[in-house]
VMD Tcl script that draws the C-alpha trace (Angstrom):
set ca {
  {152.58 133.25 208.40}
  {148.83 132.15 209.26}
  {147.62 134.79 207.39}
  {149.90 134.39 203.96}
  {148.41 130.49 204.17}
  {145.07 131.71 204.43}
  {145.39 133.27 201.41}
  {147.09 130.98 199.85}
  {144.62 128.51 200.53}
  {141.63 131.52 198.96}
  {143.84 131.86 196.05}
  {144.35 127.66 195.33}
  {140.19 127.86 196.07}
  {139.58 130.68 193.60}
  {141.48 128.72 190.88}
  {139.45 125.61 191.17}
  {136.48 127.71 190.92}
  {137.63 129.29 187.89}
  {139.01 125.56 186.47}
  {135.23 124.40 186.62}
  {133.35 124.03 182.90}
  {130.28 126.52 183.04}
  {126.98 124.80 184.02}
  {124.23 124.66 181.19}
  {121.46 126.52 182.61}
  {119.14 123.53 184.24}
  {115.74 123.20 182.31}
  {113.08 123.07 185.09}
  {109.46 124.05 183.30}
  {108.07 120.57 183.11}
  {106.67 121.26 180.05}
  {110.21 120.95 178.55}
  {111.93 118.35 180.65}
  {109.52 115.53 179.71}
  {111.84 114.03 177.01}
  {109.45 113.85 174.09}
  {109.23 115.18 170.95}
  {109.76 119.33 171.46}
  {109.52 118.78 175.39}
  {105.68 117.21 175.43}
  {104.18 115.77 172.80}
  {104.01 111.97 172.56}
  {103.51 111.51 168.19}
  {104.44 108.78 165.80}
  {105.40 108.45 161.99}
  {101.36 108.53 161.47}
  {101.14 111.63 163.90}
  {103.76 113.54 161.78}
  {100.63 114.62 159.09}
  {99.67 117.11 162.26}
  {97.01 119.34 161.38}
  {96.48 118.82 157.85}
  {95.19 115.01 159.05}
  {91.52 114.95 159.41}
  {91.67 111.17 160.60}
  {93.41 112.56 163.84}
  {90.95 115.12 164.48}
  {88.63 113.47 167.55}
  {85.23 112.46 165.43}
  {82.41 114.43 166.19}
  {84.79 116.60 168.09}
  {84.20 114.62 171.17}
  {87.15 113.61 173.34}
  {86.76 110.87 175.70}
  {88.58 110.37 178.65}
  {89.30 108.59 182.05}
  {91.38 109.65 185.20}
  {93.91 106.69 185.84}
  {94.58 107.42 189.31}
  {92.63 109.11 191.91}
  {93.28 112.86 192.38}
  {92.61 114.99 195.22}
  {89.52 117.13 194.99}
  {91.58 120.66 193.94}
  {93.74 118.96 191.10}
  {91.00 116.91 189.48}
  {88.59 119.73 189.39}
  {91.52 122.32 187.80}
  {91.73 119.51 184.40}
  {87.84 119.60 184.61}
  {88.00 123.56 184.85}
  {90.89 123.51 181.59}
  {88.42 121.27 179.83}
  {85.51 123.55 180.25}
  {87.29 126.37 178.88}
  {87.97 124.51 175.82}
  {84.28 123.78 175.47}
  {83.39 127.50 176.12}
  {85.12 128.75 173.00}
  {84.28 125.96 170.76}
  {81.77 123.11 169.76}
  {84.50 120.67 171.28}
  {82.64 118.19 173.93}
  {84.89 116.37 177.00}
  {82.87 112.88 178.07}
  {83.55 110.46 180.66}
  {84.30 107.63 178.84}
  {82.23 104.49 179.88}
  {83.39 100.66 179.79}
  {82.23 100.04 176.36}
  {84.50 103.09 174.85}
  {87.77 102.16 174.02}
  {89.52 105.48 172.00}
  {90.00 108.00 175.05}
  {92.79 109.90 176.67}
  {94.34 108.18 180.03}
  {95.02 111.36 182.03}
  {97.70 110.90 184.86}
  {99.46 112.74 187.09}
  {103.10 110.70 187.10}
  {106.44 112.02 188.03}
  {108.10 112.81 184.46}
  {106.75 116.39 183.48}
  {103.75 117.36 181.33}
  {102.87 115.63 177.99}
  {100.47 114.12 176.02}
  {99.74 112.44 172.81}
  {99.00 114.62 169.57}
  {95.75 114.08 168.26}
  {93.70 111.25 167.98}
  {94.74 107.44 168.11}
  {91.61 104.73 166.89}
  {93.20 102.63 169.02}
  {93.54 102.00 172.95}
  {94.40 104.89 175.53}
  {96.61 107.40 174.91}
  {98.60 110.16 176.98}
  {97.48 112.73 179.11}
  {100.14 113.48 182.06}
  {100.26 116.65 184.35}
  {103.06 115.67 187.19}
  {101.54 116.66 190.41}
  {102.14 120.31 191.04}
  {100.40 122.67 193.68}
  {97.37 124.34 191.68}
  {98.84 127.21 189.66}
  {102.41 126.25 189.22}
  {104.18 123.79 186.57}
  {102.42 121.09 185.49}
  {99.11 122.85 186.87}
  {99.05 126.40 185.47}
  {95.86 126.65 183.63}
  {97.52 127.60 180.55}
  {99.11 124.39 180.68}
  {96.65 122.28 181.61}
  {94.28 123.71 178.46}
  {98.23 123.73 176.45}
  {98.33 120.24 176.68}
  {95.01 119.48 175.60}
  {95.41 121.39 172.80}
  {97.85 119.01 172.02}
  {95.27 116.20 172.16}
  {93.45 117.77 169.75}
  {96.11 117.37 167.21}
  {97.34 120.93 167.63}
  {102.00 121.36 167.42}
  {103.55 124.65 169.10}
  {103.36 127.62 167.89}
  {107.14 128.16 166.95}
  {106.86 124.87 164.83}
  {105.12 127.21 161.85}
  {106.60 126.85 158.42}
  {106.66 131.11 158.08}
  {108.14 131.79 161.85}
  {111.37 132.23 160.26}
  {109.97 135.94 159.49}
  {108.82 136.13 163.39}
  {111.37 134.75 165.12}
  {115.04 133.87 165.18}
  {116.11 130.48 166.45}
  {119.64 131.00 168.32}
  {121.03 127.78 168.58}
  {124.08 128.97 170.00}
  {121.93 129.18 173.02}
  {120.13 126.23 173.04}
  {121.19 123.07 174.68}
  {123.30 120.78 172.15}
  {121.14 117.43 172.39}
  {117.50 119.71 171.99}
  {118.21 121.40 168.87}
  {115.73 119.06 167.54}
  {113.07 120.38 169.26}
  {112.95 123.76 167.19}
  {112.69 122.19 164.01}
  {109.75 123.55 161.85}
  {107.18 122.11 160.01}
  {106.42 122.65 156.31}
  {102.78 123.45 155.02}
  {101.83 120.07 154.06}
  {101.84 119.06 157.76}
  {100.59 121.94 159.37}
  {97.81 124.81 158.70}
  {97.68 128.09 160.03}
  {94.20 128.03 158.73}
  {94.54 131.90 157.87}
  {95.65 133.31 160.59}
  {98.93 135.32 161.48}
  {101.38 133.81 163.18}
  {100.51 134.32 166.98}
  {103.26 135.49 169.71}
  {100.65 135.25 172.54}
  {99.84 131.69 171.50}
  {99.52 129.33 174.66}
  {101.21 126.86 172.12}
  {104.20 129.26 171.93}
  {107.32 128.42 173.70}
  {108.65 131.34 176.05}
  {112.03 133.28 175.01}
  {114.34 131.18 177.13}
  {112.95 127.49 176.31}
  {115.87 124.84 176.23}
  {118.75 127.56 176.83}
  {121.83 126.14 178.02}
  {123.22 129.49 179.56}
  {120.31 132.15 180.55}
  {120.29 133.57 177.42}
  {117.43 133.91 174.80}
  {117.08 130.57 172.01}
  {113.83 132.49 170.40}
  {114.29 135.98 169.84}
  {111.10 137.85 168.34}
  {111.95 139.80 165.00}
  {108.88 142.47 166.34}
  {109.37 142.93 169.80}
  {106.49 145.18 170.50}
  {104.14 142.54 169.28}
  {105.59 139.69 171.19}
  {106.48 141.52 174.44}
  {104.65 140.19 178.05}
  {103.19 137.56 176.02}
  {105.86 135.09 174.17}
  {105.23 131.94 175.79}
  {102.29 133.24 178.22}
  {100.61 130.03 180.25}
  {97.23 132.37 181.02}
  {95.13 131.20 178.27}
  {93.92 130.12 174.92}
  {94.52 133.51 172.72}
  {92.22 134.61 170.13}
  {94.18 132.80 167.51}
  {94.37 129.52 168.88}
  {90.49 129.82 169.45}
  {89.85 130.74 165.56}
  {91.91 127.26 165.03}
  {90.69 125.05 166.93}
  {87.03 126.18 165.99}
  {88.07 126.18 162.10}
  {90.01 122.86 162.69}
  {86.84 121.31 164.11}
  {84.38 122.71 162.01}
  {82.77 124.64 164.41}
  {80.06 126.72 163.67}
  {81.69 129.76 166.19}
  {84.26 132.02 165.40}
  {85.91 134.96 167.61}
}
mol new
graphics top color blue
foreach p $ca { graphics top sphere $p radius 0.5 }
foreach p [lrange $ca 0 end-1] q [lrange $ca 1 end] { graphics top cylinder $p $q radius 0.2 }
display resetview
């Protein structure tokens, strides 16, 4: 009798189990979960002209900035190291902005995911957030860190192209029902691939799985040997988004 209960009482279990609506796949890169436009980026109706808007281009190609809140040696040094890299590949300059500048990017380190503003604003701070991560993980991969400044400097994601339609397929059948929105695409008016092929290893490119509701793939290359082991790779600027960002800025170096 004690044992027929017992499985009564594994059977009645079982059910409920069973009974329960699937679970959407829980978004945790913080690049995604920020709430903003396509995961990070903070724009406005102005904003919207992207790339093909010189006036949000940073003038001179300088980018001022100030660190809100104190950070602990490691983490302020990694968004130093992120900014150098930029400055490596291109003419683009980070300052220290002093009292009497008043256009410059307010980086902080808040709870509420990665994001910043796209391009540049003539007026007041704008945003620059890396939650606090340890070095090397969310908010503070390098890729990200240099992603999200590449944002600043007016750049959208990679999968945002008017032509990815030949590069990738969007499932939406996969992608959770209130961030559909963030795959939308961009026509050629707003943004401008300045010439160059549309770039898989971009560090602008979403990875396979962004915004899934249940594991499985929302962007799906169309050439999988091109886009394999580096869709959505957080290692680096690729040789693509350099080329941009120097012929964006007028830069006298190309790779």
């Amino acid at each position: 009798m004690q044992i027929l209960k017992r499985l009564l009482v594994g059977a009645a279990l079982m059910g409920l189990v069973w009974a329960l609506p699937m679970v959407s796949r829980l978004e945790t890169d913080p690049e995604l979960t920020a709430g903003y436009v396509e995961g990070d980026m903070v724009i406005d109706a102005k904003a919207r002209n992207g790339l093909r808007n010189e006036s949000l281009q940073w003038p001179d190609g300088i980018v001022y900035y100030k660190f809100f809140q104190q950070l602990d040696e490691p983490h302020h040094n990694h968004i130093i190291r992120g900014m150098k890299i930029i400055e490596e590949v291109s003419c683009i300059r980070f300052k220290e902005a002093t009292p009497d500048i008043q256009h410059y990017v307010n980086i902080t380190s808040l709870v509420g995911g990665c994001f910043s503003t796209v391009g540049y604003r003539s007026i007041g701070a704008q945003s620059y957030n890396l939650e606090d991560y340890p070095l090397d993980q969310g908010c503070f991969r390098l890729g990200t860190v240099v992603h999200e400044f590449l944002h600043t400097l007016g750049f959208y994601h990679m999968q945002s192209a008017a032509n990815r339609d030949e590069y990738v397929f969007i499932n939406e059948t996969n992608i959770q029902s209130n961030s559909i929105h963030n795959f939308n695409k961009y026509n050629e008016t707003v943004v401008d691939d300045f010439d160059e092929e549309y770039d898989y290893g971009s560090v602008l490119h979403y990875s396979a799985y962004a915004f899934s509701a249940n594991g499985e793939m929302t962007i799906v290359p169309l050439k999988e040997e091109e886009a394999s082991g580096i869709m959505g790779q957080r290692r680096g600027m690729s040789k693509s988004d350099i080329n941009k960002l120097n012929l964006m800025y007028k830069c006298p170096v190309n790779v």
